[in-house]
C-alpha positions as CSV (number, residue, x, y, z in Angstrom):
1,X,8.1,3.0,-19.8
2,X,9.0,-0.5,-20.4
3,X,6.9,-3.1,-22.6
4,X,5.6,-6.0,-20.7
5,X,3.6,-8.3,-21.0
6,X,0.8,-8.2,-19.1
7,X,-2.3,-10.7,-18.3
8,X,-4.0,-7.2,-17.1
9,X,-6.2,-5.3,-19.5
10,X,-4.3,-2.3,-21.1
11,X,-6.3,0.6,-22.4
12,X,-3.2,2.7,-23.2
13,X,-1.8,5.2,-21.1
14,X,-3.2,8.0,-17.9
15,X,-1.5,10.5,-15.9
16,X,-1.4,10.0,-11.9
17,X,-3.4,12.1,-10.4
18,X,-0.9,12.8,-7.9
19,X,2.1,13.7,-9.5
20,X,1.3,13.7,-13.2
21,X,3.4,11.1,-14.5
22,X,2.4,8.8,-17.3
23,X,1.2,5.1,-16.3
24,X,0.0,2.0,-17.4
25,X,-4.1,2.4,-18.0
26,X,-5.5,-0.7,-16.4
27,X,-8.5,-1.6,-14.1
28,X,-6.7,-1.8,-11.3
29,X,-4.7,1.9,-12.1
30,X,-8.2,3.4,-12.2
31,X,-9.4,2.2,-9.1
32,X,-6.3,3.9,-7.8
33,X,-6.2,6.7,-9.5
34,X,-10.1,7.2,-8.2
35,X,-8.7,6.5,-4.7
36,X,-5.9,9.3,-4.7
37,X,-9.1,11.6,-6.3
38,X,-11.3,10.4,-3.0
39,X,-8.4,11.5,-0.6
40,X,-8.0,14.7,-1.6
41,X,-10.9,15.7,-2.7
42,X,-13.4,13.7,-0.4
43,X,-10.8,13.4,2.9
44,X,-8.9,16.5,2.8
45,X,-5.6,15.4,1.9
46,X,-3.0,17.7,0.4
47,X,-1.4,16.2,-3.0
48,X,2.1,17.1,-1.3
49,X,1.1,14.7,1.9
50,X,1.0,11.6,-0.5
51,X,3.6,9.8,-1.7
52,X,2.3,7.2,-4.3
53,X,3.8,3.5,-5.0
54,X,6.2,2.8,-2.8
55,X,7.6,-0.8,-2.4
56,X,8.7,-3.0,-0.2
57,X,11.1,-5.6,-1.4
58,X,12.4,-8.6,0.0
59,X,13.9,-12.0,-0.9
60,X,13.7,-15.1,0.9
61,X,13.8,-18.6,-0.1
62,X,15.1,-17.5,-3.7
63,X,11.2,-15.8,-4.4
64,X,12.2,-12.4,-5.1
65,X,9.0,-9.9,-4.2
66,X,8.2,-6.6,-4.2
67,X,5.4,-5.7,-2.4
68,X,3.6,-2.7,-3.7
69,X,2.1,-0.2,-1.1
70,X,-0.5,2.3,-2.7
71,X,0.5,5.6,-1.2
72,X,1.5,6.5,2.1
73,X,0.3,9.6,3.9
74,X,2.0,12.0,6.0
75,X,1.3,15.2,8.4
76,X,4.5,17.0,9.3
77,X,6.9,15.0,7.9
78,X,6.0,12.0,9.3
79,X,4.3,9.1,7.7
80,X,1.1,8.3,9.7
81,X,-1.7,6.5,7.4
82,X,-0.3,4.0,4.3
83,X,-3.1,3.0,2.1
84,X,-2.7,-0.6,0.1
85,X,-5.7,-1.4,-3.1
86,X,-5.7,-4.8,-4.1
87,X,-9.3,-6.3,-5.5
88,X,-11.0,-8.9,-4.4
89,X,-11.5,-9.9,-0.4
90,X,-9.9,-7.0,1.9
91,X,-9.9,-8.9,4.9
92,X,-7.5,-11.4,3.4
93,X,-5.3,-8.1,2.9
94,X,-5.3,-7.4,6.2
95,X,-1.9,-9.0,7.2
96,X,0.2,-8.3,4.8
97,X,-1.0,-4.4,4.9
98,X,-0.2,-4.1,9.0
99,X,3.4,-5.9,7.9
100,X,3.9,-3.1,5.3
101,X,3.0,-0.4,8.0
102,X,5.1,-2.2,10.5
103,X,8.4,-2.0,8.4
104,X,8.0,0.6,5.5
105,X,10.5,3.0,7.7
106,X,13.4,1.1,9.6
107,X,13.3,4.3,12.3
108,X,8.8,4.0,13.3
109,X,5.8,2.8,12.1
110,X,3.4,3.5,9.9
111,X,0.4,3.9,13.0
112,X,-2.6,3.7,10.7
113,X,-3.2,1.3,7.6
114,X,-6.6,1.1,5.0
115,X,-7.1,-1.8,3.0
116,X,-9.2,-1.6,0.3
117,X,-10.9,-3.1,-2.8
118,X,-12.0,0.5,-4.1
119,X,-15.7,-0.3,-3.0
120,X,-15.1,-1.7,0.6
121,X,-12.5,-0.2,3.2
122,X,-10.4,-1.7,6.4
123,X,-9.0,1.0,8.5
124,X,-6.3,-0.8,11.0
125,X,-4.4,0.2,13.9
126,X,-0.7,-0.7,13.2
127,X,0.4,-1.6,16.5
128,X,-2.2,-4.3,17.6
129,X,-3.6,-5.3,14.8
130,X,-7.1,-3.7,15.4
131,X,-9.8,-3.3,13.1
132,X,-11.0,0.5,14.0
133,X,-13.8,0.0,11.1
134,X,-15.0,-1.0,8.1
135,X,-16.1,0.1,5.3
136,X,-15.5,3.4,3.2
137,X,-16.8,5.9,5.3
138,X,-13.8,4.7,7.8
139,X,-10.6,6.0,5.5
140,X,-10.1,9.2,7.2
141,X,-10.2,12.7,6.8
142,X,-6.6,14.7,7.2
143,X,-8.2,16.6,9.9
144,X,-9.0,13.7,11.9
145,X,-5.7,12.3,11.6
146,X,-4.1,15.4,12.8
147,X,-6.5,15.6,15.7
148,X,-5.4,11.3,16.6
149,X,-1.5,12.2,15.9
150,X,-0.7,12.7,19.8
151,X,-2.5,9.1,20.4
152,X,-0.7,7.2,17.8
153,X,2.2,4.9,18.0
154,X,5.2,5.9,15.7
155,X,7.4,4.0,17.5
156,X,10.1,1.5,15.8
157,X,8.7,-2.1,15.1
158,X,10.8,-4.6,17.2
159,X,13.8,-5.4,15.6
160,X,13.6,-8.9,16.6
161,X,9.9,-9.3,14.6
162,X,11.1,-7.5,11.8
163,X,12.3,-9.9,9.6
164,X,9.1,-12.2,10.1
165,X,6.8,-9.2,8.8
166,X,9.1,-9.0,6.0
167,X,8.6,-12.5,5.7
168,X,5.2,-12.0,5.6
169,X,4.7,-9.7,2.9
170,X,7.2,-11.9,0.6
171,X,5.0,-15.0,0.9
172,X,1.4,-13.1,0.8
173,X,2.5,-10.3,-1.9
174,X,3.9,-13.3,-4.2
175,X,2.5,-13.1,-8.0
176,X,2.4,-16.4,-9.9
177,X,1.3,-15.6,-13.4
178,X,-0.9,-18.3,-14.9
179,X,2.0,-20.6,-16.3
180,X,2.8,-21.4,-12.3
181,X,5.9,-19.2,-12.5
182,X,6.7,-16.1,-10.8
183,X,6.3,-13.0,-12.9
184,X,9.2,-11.8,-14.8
185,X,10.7,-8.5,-12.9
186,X,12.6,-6.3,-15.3
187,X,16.5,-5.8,-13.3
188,X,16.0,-8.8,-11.0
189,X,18.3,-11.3,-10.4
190,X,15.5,-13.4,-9.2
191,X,13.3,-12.6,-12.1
């Protein structure tokens, strides 16, 4: 694990509670850490269905960003529900979480999004945008999923729109750190 600085709270170290490896303690890593607990212990989830920070990175206008996507979720192989934390407002979370879904896998898209402050929930539909609901009782259950998989969209994004999502999450999913700067990203050209 690298050493840097950080303008977050550190309380040491945790283990994931998804695959066990060691992370940075911090608010934020135990709201997500307590959000991996609530899917599979509360929603049914298999800890083998869950892939856990994933990223997205892009580069436009020299602002080098990697957009940071909580876990993703998958039934037979196929990633159907990705879920993004961030705290603060969830509905000004909402876009940049429906461009992740749209463009996380070059070959479909991710048909179901939550966004989520840890107390509060969004669930989306990818494909149009849609608010299904609100609030936590909405993040569903793997067995509701499975039973919505034949009514979901997995089909590629357009090509054409593509690069404007990823535009999207580089210009939403931008960190200035309080100096006015971008953040400092270990192995970055841009950083």
């Amino acid at each position: 694990m690298s050493e840097i600085p950080s303008h977050h709270m550190i309380y040491g170290y945790c283990d994931d509670y998804i695959t066990g490896e060691k992370l940075v303690d911090t608010d934020d890593e135990r709201c997500r850490q307590e959000l991996a607990r609530f899917m599979v212990e509360d929603r049914g989830w298999l800890k083998g269905d869950i892939e856990m920070r994933l990223r997205i990175e892009t580069l436009f206008n020299q602002q080098f960003v990697a957009s940071k996507i909580t876990m993703a979720l998958s039934l037979r192989g196929k990633r159907c529900l990705l879920v993004r934390y961030a705290p603060g407002s969830i509905v000004t979370r909402e876009r940049p979480t429906l461009a992740a879904a749209r463009v996380l896998d070059a070959d479909m898209q991710v048909p179901l999004a939550v966004v989520t402050n840890g107390v509060d929930a969004e669930l989306l539909e990818t494909e149009s945008g849609k608010v299904l609901g609100t609030g936590m009782a909405v993040v569903p259950h793997r067995a509701e999923v499975e039973q919505m998989v034949p009514k979901l969209c997995f089909a590629p994004y357009a090509t054409k729109r593509r690069e404007a999502e990823l535009r999207i999450l580089n210009v939403f999913d931008l960190e200035v750190c309080c100096a006015g700067q971008p953040c400092a990203l270990p192995q970055s050209k841009e950083g």
